[in-house]
C-alpha positions as CSV (number, residue, x, y, z in Angstrom):
1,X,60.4,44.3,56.5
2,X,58.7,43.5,60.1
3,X,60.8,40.4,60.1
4,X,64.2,42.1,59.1
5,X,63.7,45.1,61.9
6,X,64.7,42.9,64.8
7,X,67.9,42.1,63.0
8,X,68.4,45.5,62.4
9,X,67.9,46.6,66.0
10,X,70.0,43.7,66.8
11,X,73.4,45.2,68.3
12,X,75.1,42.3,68.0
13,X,74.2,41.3,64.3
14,X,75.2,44.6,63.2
15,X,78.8,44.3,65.0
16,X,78.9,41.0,63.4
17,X,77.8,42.8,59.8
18,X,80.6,45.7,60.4
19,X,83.4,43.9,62.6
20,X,83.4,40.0,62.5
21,X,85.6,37.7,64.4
22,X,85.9,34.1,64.9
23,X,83.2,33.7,68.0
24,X,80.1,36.0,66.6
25,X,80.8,33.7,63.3
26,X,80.4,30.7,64.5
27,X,77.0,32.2,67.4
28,X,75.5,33.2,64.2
29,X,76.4,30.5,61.9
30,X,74.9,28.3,64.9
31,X,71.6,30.7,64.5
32,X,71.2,30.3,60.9
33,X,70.6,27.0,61.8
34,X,68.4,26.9,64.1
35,X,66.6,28.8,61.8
36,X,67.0,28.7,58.2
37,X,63.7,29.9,56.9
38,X,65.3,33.2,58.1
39,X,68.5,33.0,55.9
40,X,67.1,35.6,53.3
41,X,66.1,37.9,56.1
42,X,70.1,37.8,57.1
43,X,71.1,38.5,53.4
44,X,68.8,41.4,53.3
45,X,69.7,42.8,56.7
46,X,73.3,42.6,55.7
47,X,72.7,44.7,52.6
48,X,70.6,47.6,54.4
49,X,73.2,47.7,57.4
50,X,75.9,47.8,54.8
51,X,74.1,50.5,52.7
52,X,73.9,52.8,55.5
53,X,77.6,53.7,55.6
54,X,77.4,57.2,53.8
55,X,80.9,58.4,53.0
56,X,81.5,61.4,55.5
57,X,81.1,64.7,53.3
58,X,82.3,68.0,52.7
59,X,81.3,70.8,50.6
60,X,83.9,71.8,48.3
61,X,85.4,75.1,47.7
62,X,83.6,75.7,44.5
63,X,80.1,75.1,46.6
64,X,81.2,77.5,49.3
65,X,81.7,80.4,46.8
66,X,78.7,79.9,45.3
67,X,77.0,80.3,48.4
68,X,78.8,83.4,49.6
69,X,78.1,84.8,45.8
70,X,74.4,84.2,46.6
71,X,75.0,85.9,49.7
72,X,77.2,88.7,48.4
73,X,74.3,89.6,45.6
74,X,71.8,89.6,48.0
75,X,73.0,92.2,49.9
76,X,74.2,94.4,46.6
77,X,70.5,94.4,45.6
78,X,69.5,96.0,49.2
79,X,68.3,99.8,48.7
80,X,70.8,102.8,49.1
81,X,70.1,104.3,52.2
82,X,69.6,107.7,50.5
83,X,67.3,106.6,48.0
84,X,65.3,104.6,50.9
85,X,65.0,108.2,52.7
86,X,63.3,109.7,49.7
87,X,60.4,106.4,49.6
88,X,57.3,106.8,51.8
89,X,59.2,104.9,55.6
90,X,56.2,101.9,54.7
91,X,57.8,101.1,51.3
92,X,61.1,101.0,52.5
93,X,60.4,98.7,55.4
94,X,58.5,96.2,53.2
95,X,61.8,96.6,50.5
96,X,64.4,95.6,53.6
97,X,62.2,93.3,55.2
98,X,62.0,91.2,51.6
99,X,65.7,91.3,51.1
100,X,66.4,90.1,55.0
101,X,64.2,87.6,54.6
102,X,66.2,86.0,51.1
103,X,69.2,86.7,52.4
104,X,67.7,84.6,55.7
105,X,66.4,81.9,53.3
106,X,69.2,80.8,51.9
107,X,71.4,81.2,55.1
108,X,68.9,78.8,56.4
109,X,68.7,76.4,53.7
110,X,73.0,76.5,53.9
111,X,72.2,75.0,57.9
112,X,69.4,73.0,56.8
113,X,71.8,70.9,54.0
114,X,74.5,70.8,56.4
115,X,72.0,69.1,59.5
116,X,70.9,66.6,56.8
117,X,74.4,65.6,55.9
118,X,75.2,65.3,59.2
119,X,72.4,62.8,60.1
120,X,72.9,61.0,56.8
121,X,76.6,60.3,57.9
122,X,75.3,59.6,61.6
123,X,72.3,56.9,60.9
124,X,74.2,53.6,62.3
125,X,75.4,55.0,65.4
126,X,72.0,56.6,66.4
127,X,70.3,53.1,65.8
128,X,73.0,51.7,67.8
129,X,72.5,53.7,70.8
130,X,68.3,53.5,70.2
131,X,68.8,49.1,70.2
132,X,71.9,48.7,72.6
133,X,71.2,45.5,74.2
134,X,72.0,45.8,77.8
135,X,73.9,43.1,79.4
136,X,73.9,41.4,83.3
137,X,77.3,40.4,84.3
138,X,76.9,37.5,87.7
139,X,80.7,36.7,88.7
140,X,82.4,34.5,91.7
141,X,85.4,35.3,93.4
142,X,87.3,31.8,94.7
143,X,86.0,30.2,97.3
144,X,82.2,31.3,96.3
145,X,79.6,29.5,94.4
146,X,76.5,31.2,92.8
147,X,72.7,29.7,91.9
148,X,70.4,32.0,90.4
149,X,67.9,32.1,87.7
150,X,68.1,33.7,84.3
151,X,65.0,35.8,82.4
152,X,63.5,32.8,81.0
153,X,63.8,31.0,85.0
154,X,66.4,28.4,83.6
155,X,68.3,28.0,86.7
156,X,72.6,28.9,86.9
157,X,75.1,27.6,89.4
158,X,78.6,28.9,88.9
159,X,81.4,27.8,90.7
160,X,84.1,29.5,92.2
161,X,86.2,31.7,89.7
162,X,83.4,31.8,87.1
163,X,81.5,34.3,85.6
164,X,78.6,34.6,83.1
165,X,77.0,36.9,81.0
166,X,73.8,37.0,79.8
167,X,71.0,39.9,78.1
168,X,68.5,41.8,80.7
169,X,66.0,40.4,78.2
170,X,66.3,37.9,75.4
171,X,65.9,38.0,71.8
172,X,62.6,37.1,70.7
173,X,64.5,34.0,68.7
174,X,67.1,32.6,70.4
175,X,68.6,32.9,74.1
176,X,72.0,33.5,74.2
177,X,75.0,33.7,77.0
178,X,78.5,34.0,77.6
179,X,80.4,31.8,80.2
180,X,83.9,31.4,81.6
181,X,85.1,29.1,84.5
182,X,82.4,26.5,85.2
183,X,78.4,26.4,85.2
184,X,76.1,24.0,85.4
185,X,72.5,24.8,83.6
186,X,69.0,23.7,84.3
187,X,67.5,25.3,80.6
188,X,64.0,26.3,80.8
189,X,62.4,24.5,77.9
190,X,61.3,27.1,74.9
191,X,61.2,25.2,71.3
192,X,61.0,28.1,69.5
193,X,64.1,29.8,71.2
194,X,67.1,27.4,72.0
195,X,69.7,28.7,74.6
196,X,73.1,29.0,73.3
197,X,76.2,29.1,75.8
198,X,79.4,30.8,74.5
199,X,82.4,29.6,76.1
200,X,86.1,30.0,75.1
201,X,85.0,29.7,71.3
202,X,82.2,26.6,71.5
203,X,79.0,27.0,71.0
204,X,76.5,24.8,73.3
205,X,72.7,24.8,71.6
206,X,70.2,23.3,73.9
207,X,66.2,23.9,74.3
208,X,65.2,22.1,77.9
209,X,68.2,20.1,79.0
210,X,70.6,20.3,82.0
211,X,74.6,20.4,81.5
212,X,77.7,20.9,82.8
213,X,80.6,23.1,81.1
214,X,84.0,23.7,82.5
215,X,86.6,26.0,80.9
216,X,89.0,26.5,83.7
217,X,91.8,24.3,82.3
218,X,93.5,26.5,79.5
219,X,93.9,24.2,77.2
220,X,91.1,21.8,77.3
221,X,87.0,22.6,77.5
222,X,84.8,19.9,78.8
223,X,80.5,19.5,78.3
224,X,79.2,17.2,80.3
225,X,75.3,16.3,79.4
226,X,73.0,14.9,82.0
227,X,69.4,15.2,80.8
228,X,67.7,16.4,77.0
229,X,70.1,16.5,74.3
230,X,73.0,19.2,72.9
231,X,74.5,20.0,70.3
232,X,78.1,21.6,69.9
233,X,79.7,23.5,67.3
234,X,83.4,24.8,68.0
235,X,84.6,26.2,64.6
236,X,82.6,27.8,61.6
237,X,83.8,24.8,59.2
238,X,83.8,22.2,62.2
239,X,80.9,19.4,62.4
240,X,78.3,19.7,64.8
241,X,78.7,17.8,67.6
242,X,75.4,15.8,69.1
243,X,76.0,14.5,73.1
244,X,73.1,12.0,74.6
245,X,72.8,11.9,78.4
246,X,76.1,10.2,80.2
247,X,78.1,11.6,77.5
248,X,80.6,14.2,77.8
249,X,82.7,16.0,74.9
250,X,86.2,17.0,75.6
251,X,88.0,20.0,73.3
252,X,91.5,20.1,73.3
253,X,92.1,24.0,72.2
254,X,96.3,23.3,70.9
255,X,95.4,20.4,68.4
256,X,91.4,21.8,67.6
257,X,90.4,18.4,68.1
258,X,87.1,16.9,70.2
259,X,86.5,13.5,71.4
260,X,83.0,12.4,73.3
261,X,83.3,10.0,76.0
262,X,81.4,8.7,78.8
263,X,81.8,10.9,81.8
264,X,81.1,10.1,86.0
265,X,78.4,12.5,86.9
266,X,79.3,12.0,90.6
267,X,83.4,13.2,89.7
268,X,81.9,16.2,87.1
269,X,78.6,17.3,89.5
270,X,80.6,17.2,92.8
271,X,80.9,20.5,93.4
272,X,77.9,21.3,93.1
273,X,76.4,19.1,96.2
274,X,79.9,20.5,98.5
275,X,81.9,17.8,97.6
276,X,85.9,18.3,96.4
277,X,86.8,15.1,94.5
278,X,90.3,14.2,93.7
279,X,91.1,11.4,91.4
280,X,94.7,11.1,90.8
281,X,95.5,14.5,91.4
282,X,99.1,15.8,91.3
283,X,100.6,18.0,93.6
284,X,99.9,21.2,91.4
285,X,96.1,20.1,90.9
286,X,95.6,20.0,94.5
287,X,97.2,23.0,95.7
288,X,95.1,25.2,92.7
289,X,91.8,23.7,93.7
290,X,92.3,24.1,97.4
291,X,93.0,27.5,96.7
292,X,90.0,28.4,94.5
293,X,87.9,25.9,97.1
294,X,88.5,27.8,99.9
295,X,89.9,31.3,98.8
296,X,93.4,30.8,100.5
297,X,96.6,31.3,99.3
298,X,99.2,27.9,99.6
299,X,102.9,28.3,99.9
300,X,104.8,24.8,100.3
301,X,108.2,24.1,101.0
302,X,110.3,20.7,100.7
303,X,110.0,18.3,98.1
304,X,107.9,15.2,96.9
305,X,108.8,12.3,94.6
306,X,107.7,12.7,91.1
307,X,104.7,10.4,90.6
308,X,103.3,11.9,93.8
309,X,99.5,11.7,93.1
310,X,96.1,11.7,95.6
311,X,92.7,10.4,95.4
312,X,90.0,11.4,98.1
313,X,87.0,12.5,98.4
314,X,85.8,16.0,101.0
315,X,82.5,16.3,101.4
316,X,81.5,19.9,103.1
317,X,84.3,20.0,105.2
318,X,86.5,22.7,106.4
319,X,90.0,23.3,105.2
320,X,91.9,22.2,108.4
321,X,89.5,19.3,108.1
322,X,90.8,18.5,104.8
323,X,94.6,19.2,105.2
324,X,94.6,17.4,108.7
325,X,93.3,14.1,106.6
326,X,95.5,14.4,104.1
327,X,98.7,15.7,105.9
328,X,98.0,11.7,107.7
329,X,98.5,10.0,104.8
330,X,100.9,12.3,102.9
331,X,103.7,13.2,105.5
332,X,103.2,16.7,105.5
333,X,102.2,19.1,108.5
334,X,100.8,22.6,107.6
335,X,100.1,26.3,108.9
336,X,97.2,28.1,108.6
337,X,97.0,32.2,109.2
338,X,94.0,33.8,107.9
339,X,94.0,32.9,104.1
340,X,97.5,31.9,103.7
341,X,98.5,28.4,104.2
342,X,101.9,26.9,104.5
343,X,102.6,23.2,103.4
344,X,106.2,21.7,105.0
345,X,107.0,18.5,103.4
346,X,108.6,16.1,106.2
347,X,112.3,15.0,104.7
């Protein structure tokens, strides 16, 4: 039973017991995995958690008259007063004190049936609130990156408009967090606990690696590998997914389909090491990621032909610095006051 108590405190396996959906599935399916000598633990967890749901009950009106019969007799069979008066005043004590103390009795076996109900009918949510897992939330605003180190030291940077979540401790079997935006992770090597990254419905499984994942574009997810080895799952009956380092698997959410390609670390890592990296970029691609950059809003006015695209590289630099070198090159000239820019295309 030792084995199956950390499921049980698990608050996450039990939500995944009671209330499934689509991303503890596929975290879990991931888990079973990793470690399948603890499948029939899971199958017996699952039945204990599931056995603990008691019907909520009530006694029934045939119960409650019985009681209050009980009751009811117990107080005809108390002395007449007059009859009391004419017993020595020690007898009669002893006689009321015995009949107080049924009718007591059974008043307090009534409460004591009616407590143990109660915590029959109660047992799930006090284990929940005994084993709730707390959880650290780190988060970026735009124009902000983070670096900072998780429980087991494996080392974060977010960039701007990410967030992650992760547990203030981790389980004893696997290491497990949830991101959205874009993080890069150093993993802390551990071969008996892998670290698992949730994000946007894949599932990342490493155990000493370093990566890259970036959710930010709606439609398509992107996990770049640079050292150890990954692998990916992003659907409960999808394959798993196994990227080497210089590889780089792409997830297109509308069709459900993945493709792994080579990737250029220097493009995907860039912002990392200051650098903003455009490659082709159209006009809405640059606008968003000056904005999340450098925190500004971007207002433009006039118009550009259609296959207007721009490739540069800024490395560190301020905005005006940016904006100056590419108004240059563009025919643009632009405004800034405070964190609202204005971009005036030249007729």
């Amino acid at each position: 039973m030792s084995q199956v108590n950390d499921l049980l405190e698990d608050l996450e396996f039990i939500r995944w017991v009671k209330y499934p959906d689509n991303e503890l599935a596929i975290f879990w399916k991931s888990w079973m995995d990793a470690n399948p000598d603890r499948i029939e633990d899971i199958k017996l967890a699952r039945e204990i958690i599931l056995g603990l749901e008691f019907p909520s009950r009530k006694a029934s009106p045939d119960t409650k008259k019985e009681v209050l019969s009980r009751i009811l007799r117990a107080k005809d069979n108390l002395p007449d007063v007059q009859q009391a008066a004419t017993e020595p005043v020690q007898r009669v004590w002893r006689k009321k004190t015995w009949q107080l103390s049924k009718v007591a009795a059974i008043l307090a076996g009534v409460f004591l049936l009616s407590i143990l109900l109660l915590n029959l009918t109660n047992t799930g949510q006090k284990e929940k609130v005994l084993h709730r897992t707390t959880w650290v939330s780190k988060t970026t605003n735009a124009g902000e990156k983070l670096n900072f180190r998780l429980p087991d030291q494996t080392v974060v940077s977010l960039n701007a408009g990410s967030s992650l979540e992760y547990p203030e401790t981790f389980d004893s079997t696997v290491r497990l967090v949830k991101l959205k935006g874009e993080g890069f992770f150093e993993v802390s090597k551990n071969a008996k606990q892998p670290f698992k990254v949730i994000s946007d419905g894949l599932t990342t499984t490493a155990l000493g690696t370093s990566f890259n994942i970036n959710t930010k574009n709606n439609n398509k997810l992107k996990i770049s590998l640079v050292t150890g080895k990954v692998s990916i799952t992003y659907g409960v009956d999808s394959p798993d997914y196994f990227l080497s380092p210089g590889e780089e698997l792409s997830y297109t959410k509308s069709d459900n389909k993945a493709d792994v390609h080579q990737f250029n670390e220097n493009h995907v890592l860039g912002w990392r090491f200051g650098r903003l990296i455009f490659k082709r970029s159209t006009l809405k691609e640059v606008k968003e990621s000056l904005e999340e950059w450098y925190g500004v809003e971007i207002s433009i006015t006039g118009s550009t032909r259609n296959d207007w695209r721009f490739n540069g590289t800024f490395e560190n630099q301020t905005l005006e610095n940016v904006l100056n070198s590419m108004s240059n090159i563009e025919n643009f000239h632009y405004k800034i006051e405070n964190k609202k820019v204005n971009i005036v295309f030249n007729p």
